[in-house]
C-alpha positions in Angstrom: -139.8 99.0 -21.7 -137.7 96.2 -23.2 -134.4 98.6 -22.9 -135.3 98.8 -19.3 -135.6 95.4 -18.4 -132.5 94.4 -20.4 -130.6 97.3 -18.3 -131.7 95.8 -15.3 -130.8 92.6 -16.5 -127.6 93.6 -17.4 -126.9 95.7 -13.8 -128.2 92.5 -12.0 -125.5 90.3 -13.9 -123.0 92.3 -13.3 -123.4 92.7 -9.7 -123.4 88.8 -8.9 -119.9 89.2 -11.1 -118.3 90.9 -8.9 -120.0 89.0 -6.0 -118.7 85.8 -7.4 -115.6 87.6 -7.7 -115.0 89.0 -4.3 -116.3 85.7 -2.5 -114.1 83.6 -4.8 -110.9 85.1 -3.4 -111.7 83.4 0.6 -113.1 81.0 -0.8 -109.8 79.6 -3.1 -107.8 80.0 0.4 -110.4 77.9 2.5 -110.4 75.4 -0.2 -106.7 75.3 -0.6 -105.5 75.5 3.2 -108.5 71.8 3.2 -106.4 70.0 0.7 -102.8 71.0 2.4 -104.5 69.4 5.5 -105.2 66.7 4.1 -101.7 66.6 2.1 -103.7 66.7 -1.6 -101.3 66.6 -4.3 -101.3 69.9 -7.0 -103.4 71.5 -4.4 -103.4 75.1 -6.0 -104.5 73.3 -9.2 -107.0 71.3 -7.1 -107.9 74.6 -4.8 -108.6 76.8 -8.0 -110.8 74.1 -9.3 -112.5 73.5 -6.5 -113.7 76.9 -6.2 -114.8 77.1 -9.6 -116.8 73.8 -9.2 -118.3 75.4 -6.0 -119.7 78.2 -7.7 -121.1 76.8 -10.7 -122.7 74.7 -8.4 -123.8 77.5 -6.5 -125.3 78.8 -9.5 -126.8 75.8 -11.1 -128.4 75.6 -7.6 -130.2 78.6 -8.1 -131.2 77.8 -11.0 -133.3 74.6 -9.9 -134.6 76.3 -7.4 -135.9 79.1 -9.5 -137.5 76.4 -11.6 -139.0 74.5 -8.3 -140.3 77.6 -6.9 -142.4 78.7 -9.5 -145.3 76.5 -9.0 -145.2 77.3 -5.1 -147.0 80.3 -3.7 -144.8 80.2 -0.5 -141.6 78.7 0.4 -141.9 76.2 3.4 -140.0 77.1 5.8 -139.0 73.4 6.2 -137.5 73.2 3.2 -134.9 75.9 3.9 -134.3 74.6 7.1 -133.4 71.2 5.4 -130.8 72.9 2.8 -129.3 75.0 5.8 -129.0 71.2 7.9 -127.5 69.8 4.9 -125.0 72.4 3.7 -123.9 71.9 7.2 -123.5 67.7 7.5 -122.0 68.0 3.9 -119.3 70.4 5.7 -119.1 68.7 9.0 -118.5 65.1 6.8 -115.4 66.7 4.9 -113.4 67.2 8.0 -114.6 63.7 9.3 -113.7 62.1 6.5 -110.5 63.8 6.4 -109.5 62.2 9.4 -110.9 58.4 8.4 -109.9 57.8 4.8 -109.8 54.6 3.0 -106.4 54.4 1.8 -107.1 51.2 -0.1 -109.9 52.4 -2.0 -108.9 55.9 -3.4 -111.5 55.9 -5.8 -113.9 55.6 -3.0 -112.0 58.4 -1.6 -112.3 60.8 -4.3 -115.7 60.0 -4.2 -116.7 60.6 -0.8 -114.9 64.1 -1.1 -116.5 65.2 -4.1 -120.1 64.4 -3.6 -120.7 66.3 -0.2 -118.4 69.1 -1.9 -121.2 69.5 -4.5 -124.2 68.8 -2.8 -122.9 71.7 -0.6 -122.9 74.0 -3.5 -126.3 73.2 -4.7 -127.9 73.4 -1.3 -126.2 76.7 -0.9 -127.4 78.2 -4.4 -131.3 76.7 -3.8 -130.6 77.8 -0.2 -129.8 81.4 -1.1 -132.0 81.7 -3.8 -135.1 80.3 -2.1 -134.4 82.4 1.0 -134.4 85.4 -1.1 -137.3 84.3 -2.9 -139.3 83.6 0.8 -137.9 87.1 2.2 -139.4 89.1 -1.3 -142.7 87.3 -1.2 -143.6 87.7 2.8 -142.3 91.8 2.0 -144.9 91.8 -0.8 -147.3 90.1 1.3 -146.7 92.7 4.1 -146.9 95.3 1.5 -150.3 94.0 0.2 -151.7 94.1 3.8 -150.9 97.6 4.5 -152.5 98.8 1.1 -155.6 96.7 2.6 -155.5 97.9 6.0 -154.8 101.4 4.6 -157.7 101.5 1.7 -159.7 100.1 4.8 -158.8 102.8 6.9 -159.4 105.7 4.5 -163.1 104.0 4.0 -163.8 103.9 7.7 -162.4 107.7 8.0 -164.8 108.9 4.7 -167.6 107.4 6.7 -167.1 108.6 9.9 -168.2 112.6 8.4 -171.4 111.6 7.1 -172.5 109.7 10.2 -171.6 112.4 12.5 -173.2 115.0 10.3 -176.7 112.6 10.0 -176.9 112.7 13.1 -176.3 116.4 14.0 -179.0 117.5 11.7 -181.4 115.2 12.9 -181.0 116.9 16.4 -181.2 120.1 14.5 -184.3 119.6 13.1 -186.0 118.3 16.5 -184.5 121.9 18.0 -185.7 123.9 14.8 -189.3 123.0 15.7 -189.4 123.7 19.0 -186.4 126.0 19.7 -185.5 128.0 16.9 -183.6 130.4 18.2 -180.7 128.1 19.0 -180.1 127.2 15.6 -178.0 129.8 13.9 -175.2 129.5 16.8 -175.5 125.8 16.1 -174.9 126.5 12.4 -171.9 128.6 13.4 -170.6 125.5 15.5 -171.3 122.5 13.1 -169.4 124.7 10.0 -166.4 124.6 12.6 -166.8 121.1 13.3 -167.2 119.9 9.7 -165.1 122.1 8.6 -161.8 119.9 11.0 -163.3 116.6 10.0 -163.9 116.9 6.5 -160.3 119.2 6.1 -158.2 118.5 8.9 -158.7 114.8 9.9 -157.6 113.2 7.1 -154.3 111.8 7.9 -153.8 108.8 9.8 -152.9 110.7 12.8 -153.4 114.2 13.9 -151.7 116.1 16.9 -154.2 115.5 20.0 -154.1 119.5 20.6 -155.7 119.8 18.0 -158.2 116.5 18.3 -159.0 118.3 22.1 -159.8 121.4 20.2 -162.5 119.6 18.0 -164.0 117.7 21.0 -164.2 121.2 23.1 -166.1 122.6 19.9 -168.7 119.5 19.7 -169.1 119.8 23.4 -170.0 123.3 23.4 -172.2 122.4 20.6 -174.0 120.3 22.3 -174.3 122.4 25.3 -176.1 125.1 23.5 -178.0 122.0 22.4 -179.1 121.1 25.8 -179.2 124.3 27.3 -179.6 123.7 31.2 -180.2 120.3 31.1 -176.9 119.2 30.8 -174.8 118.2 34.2 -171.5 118.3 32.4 -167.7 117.4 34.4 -164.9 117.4 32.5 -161.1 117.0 32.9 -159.4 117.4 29.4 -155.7 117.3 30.5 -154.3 120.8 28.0 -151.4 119.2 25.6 -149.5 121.8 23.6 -146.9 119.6 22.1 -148.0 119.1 18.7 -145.7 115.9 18.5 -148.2 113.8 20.5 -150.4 112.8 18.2 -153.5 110.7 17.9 -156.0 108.7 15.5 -158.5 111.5 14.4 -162.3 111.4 15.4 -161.5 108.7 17.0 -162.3 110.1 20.7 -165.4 112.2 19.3 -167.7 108.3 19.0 -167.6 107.8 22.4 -168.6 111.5 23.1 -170.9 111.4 20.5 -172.9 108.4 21.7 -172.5 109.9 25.2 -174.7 112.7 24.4 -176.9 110.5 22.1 -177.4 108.1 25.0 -177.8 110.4 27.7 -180.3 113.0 25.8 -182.8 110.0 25.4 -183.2 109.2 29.0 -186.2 110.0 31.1 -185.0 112.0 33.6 -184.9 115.8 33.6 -181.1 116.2 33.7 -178.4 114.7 31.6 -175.2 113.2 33.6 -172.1 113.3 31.5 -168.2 113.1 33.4 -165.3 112.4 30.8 -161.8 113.1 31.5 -158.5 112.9 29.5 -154.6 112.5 30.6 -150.8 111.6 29.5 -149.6 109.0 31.5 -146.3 107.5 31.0 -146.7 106.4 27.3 -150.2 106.3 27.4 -153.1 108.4 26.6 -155.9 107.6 29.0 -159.8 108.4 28.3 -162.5 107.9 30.7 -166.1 108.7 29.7 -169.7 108.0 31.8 -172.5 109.2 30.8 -176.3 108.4 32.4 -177.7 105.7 30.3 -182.1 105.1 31.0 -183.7 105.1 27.5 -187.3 105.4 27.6 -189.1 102.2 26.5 -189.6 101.8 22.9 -186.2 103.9 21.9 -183.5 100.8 23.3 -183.9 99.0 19.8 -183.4 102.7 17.8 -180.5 103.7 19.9 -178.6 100.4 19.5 -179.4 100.4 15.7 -177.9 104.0 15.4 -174.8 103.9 17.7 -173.8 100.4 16.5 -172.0 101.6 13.0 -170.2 104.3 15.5 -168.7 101.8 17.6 -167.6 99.1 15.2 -166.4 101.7 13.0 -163.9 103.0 16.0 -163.4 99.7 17.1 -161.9 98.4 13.5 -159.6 101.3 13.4 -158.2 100.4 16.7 -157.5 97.1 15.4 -155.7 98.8 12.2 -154.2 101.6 13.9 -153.4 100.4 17.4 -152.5 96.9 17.2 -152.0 95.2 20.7 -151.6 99.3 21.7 -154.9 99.8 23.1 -156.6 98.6 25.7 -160.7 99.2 25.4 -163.4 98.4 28.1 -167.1 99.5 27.9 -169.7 98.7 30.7 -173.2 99.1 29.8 -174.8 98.9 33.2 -178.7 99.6 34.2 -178.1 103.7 34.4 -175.2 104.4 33.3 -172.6 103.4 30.3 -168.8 103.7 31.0 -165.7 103.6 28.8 -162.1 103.2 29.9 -159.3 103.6 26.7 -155.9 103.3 27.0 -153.7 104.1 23.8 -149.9 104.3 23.2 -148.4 107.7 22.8 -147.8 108.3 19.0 
């Protein structure tokens, strides 16, 4: 570990070598083409000087600032805009000063070159230090936010199987009491659809072909489910390229709560129209189910389709930011969605 870090040490040092080395060069020719301006005496002498003052400068400017910036957890943005405003009035005073010297006070003279010259250099080391320092520390910042959203996003995706299977059994159960003879298709469909959520959906996006296939399965589900009492209309635009791609079991909430909603009414049929198309850049879903819960269920349907819907809405948030636009209407009878995302 110690051989490493003094290899990297050693790399890192020789790199701003030949940095120095490669800046010094138009550096000593901007410094000496100054002084003949000015008509300095010696002014190779003074040039060569000049640039090595500049530098260690430079470098003892770095230095502070790597001592100033240890205690602070950000650099202010105000402070690099102050060394950038005086690197450039120590410049801009050079070539003033140039012009209005004070011949009878040479000393003064010297003076009023030399002190801008190094306050330049120290600005410019803190300057490129610090902004270095600021650029590594917002990157790590972004990087710890993604490893948040992302450990976020695989929790919401792990939770999204159980609470679609929870609920499928408990619909199972109500149909193996009183019609049995549905459930061994219905096995034969849930293996399929478990068999895509807990397999297939696990990257952060999947290709909506295949998304559309896993909705048609949980529809037909839930149409042997229903049997006859399900007024079904639906418009599922076919997409065979696989590189249009979509957030998985994402879509299948809506659906989900759709049936959920409309099952528990108290009329005799079930109204559900959902429909699905590319458009532009844009995926668009529209869903609208018949929505009349009986009394006494309101409080257990809102209870159980709340985690659904906060769940999906979070991973909009994470996955489509300022992408997506969502609109639910929960009218008297029926309960629409409207969802526009950006093509991935």
């Amino acid at each position: 570990m110690k051989n490493t870090f003094t290899s990297q040490e050693t790399t890192r040092t020789g790199i701003y070598v030949v940095l120095t080395a490669a800046c010094a060069v138009p550096v000593f020719f901007g410094i000496d083409t100054y002084l003949n301006a000015i008509g300095a005496a010696h002014d190779e002498a003074l040039a060569t000087a000049g640039t090595m003052v500049l530098f260690g400068c430079i470098y003892i400017g770095r230095h502070l600032a790597t001592i100033w910036s240890a205690r602070q957890r950000m650099v202010p943005r105000n402070v690099l805009n102050g060394l950038a405003i005086g690197i450039a009035a120590c410049a801009v005073w050079l070539f003033i000063h140039a012009d209005f010297q004070f011949h009878s006070f040479p000393a003064m003279n010297l003076l009023l070159y030399w002190m801008p010259f190094l306050a330049m250099g120290l600005c410019a080391g803190a300057l490129i230090k610090l902004f270095r320092m600021s650029t590594q520390k917002e990157l790590e910042a972004a990087r710890t936010q993604a490893a948040q959203s992302e450990s976020e996003l695989h929790l919401l995706q792990s939770q999204l199987s159980p609470h679609f299977l929870f609920n499928t059994l408990n619909n199972m159960y109500g149909l193996s009491i009183t019609q049995h003879e549905k459930i061994p298709p219905l096995i034969l469909k849930l293996s399929d659809l478990l068999r895509y959520s807990v397999y297939e959906a696990n990257e952060t996006y999947v290709p909506l072909k295949d998304e559309l296939a896993y909705i048609q399965n949980y529809i037909d589900f839930e149409h042997l489910r229903m049997g006859d009492r399900l007024d079904l209309r639906t418009d599922l635009e076919p997409v065979s390229n696989s590189d249009v791609r979509i957030a998985p079991m994402l879509l299948i909430v809506f659906i989900e709560n759709a049936f959920k909603h409309s099952k528990n009414t108290a009329e005799p049929k079930v109204f559900i129209e959902m429909s699905l198309k590319i458009w532009g850049n844009s995926i668009l879903f529209y869903l609208k189910n018949s929505h009349q819960p009986v009394a006494g269920e309101v409080k257990t349907l809102e209870k159980h389709s709340g985690f659904g819907l906060a769940n999906v809405r979070k991973r909009l948030q994470l996955l489509y930011p300022g992408q997506h636009d969502l609109s639910i209407d929960n009218g008297k009878t029926t309960y629409t969605i409207n969802l526009r995302l950006n093509l991935r």
